[in-house]
C-alpha positions as semicolon CSV with decimal commas, in nm:
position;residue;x (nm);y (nm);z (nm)
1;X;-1,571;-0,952;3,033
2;X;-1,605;-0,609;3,209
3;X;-1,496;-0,412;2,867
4;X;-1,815;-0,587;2,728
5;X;-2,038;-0,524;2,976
6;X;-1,945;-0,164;2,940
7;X;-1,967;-0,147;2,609
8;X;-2,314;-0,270;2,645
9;X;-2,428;-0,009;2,876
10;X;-2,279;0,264;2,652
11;X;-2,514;0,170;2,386
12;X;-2,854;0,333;2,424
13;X;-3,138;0,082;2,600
14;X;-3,287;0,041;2,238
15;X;-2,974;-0,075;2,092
16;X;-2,878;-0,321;2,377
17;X;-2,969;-0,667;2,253
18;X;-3,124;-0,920;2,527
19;X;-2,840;-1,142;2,442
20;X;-2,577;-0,947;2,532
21;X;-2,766;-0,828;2,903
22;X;-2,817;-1,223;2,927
23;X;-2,454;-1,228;2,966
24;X;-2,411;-0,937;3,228
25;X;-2,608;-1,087;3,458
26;X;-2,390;-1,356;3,625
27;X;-2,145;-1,079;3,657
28;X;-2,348;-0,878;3,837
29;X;-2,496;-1,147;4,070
30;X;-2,143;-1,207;4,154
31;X;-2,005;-0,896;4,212
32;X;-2,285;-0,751;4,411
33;X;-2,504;-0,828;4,666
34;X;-2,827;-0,590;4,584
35;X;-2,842;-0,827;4,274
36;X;-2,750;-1,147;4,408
37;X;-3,083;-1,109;4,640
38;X;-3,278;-0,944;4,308
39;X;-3,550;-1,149;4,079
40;X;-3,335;-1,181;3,745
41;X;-3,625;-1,012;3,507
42;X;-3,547;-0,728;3,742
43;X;-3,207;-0,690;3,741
44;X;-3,266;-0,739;3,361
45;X;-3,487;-0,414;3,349
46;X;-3,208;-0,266;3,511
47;X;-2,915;-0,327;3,295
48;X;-3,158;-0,264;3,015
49;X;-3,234;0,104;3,113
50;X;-2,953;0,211;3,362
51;X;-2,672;0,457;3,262
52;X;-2,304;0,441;3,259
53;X;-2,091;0,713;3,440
54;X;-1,674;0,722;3,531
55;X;-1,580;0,943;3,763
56;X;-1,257;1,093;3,874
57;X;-1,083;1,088;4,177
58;X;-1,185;1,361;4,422
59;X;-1,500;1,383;4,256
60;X;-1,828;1,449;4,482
61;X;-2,107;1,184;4,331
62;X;-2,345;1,286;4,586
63;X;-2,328;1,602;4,843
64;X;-2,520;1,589;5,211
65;X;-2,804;1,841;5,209
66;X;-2,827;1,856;4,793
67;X;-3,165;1,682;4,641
68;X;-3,068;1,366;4,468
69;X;-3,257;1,221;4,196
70;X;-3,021;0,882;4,109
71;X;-2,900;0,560;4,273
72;X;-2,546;0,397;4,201
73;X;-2,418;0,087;4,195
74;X;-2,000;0,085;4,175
75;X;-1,888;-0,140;3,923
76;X;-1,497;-0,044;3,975
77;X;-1,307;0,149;4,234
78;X;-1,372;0,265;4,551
79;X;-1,568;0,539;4,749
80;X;-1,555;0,717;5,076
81;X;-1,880;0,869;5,250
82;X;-1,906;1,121;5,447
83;X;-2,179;1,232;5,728
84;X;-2,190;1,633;5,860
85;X;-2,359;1,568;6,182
86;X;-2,435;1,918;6,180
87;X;-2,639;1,824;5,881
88;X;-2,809;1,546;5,943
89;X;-3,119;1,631;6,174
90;X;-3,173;1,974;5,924
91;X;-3,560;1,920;5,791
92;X;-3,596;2,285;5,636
93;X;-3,489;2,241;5,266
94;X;-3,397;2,633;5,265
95;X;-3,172;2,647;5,560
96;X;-3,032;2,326;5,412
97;X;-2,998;2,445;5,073
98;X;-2,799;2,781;5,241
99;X;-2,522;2,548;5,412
100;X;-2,440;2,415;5,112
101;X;-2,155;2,550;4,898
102;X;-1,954;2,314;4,722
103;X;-1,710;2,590;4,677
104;X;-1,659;2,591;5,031
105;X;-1,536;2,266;4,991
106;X;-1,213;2,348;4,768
107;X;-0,917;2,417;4,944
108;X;-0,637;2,702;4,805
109;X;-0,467;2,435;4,543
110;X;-0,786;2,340;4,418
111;X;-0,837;2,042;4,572
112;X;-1,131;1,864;4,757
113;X;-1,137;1,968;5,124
114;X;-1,262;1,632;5,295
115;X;-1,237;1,732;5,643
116;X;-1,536;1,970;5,537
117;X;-1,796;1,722;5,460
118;X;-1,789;1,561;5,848
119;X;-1,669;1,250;5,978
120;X;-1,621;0,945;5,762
121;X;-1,829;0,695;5,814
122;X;-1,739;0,411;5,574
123;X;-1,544;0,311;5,188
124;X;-1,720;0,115;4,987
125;X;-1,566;-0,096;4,685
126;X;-1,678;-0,305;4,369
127;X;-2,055;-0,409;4,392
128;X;-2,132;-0,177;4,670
129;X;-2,435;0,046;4,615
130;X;-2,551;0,384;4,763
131;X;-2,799;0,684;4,706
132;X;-3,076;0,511;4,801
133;X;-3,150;0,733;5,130
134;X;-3,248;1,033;4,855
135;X;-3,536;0,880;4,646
136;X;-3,675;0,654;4,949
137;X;-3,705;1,003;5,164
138;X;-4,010;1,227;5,114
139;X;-3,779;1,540;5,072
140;X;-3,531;1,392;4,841
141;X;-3,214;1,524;5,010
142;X;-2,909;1,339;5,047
143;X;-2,794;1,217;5,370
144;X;-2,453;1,190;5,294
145;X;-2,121;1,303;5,046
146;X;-1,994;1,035;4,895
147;X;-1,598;1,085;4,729
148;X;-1,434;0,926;4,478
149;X;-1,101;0,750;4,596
150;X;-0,976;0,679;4,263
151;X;-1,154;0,661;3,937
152;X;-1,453;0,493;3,975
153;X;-1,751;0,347;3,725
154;X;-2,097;0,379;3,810
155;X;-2,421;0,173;3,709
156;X;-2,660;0,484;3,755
157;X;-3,007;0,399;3,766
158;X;-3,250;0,683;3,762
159;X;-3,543;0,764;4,016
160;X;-3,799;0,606;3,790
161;X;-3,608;0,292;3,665
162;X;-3,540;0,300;4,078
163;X;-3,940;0,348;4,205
164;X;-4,002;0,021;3,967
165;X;-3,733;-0,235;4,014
166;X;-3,603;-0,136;4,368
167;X;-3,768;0,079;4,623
168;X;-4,056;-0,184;4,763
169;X;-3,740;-0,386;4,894
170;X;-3,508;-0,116;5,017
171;X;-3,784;0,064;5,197
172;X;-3,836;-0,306;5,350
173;X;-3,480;-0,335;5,424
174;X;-3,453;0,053;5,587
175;X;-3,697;-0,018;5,818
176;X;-3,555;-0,341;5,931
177;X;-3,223;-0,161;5,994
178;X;-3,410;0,115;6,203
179;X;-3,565;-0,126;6,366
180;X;-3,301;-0,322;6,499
181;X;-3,092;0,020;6,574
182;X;-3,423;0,142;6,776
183;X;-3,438;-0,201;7,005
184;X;-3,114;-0,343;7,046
185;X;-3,012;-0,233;7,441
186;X;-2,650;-0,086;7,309
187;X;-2,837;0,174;7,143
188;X;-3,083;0,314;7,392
189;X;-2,852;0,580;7,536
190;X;-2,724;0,685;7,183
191;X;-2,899;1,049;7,042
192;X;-3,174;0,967;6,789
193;X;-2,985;1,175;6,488
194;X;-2,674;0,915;6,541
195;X;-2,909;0,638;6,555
196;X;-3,043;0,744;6,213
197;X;-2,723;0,812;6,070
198;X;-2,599;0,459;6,226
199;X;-2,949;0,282;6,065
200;X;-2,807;0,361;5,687
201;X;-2,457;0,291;5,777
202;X;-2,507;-0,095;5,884
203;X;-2,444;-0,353;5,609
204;X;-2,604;-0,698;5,673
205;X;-2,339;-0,977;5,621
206;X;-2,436;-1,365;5,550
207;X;-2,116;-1,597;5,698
208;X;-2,146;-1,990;5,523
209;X;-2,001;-2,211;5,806
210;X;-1,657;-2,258;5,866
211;X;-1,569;-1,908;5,761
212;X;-1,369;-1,648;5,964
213;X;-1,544;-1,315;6,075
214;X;-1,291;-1,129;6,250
215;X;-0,937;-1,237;6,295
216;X;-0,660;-1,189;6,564
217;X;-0,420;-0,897;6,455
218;X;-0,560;-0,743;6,173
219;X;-0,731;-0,399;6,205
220;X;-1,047;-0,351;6,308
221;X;-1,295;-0,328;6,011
222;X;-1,607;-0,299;6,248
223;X;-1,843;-0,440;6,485
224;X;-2,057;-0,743;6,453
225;X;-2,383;-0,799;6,599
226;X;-2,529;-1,205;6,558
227;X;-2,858;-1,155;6,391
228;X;-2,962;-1,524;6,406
229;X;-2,889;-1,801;6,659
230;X;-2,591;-1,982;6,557
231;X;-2,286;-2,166;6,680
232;X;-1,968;-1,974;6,713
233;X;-1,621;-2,037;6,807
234;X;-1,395;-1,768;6,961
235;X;-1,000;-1,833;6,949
236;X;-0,715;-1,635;7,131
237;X;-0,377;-1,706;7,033
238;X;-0,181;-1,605;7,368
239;X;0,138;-1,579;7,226
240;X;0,008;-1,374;6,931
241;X;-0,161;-1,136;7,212
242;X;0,143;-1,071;7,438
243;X;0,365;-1,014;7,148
244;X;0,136;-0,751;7,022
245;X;0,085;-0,581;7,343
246;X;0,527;-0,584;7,336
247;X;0,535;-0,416;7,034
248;X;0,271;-0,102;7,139
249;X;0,469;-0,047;7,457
């Protein structure tokens, strides 16, 4: 299935049939959430007029403080992203455009120099999307470096294709996410650049009942916050507990 849907977006958007995108779309409602929430004649434009990239590992897809001009959706492999705090609160697209050097960023064997681009903030994997921040923003700069892992494969969807099918509801969903950053009481004390950079960083996560969020022992992925009021249980195995806290002595 996922040789044929990329052998479908390799073909030019006049040459790809409406049979074979009819066919891509369950896929992609699957594997990612952006579509899963998306009208189908939408997601339909998209797959009709987006591009296909691969991408090494190592490989910079987007660098903080550059002007961006696509969005991506990963189709395989994962990413890391990367936020230069230093960066982030820089409005002047001239002093921005002198800190970046991407040959700054190689180290003497000629590889990528990650510590350079700031602290990590998050990986994403298969259906994730990013690149968003760029064409939603009125100066068109990316807010963050995003890294290949491994090889990755990219649904690229350009700024017009974008300002059609997907802006109205990101903007929507931005905002919310500022929002909630700008009210919620653990915040208030937090500087209003981290607050920004935390805004884009938070993923909203839908639980069906009976499912486990976090579990006992395994590391920690992140923090929750309960959006909606909703029953929870919370379990502590004690013997789980005190053999852990054996072990780190």
């Amino acid at each position: 299935m996922y040789e044929n849907i990329i052998s479908t977006i390799l073909k030019s958007p006049e040459e790809r049939r409406n049979h074979e995108l009819e066919t891509i779309i369950p896929w992609l409602k699957k594997k990612s959430p952006l579509f899963q929430s998306t009208k189908k004649d939408i997601v339909l434009d998209i797959v009709k007029n987006c591009e296909f990239r691969q991408v090494r590992r190592d490989a910079m897809i987007t660098q903080q403080g550059k002007k961006g001009d696509c969005f991506y959706v990963l189709l395989r492999g994962t990413v890391s992203i990367y936020i230069n705090a230093s960066m982030a609160d820089e409005e002047d697209e001239s002093k921005i455009a002198q800190r970046v050097h991407h040959e700054h960023l190689i180290d003497t064997d000629g590889d990528l120099d990650r510590d350079e681009l700031g602290n990590l903030i998050r990986r994403m994997d298969q259906g994730s999307c990013f690149g968003e921040v760029a064409l939603i923003s009125k100066n068109c700069i990316r807010s963050a470096s995003v890294v290949a892992d491994e090889t990755v494969d990219l649904l690229v969807v350009d700024r017009i294709l974008y300002n059609r099918c997907l802006k109205a509801a990101q903007v929507a969903d931005i905002e919310a996410k500022t929002a909630f950053v700008k009210e919620h009481p653990y915040f208030c004390s937090w500087p209003p650049k981290v607050k920004k950079q935390l805004a884009y960083s938070l993923t909203k996560l839908r639980v069906e009942y009976d499912n486990c969020i976090v579990k006992q022992g395994r590391v920690v992925s992140g923090l929750f916050f309960l959006l909606r009021s909703a029953n929870f249980h919370a379990y502590l195995s004690i013997g789980v507990h005190s053999t852990r806290r054996t072990i780190c002595k």
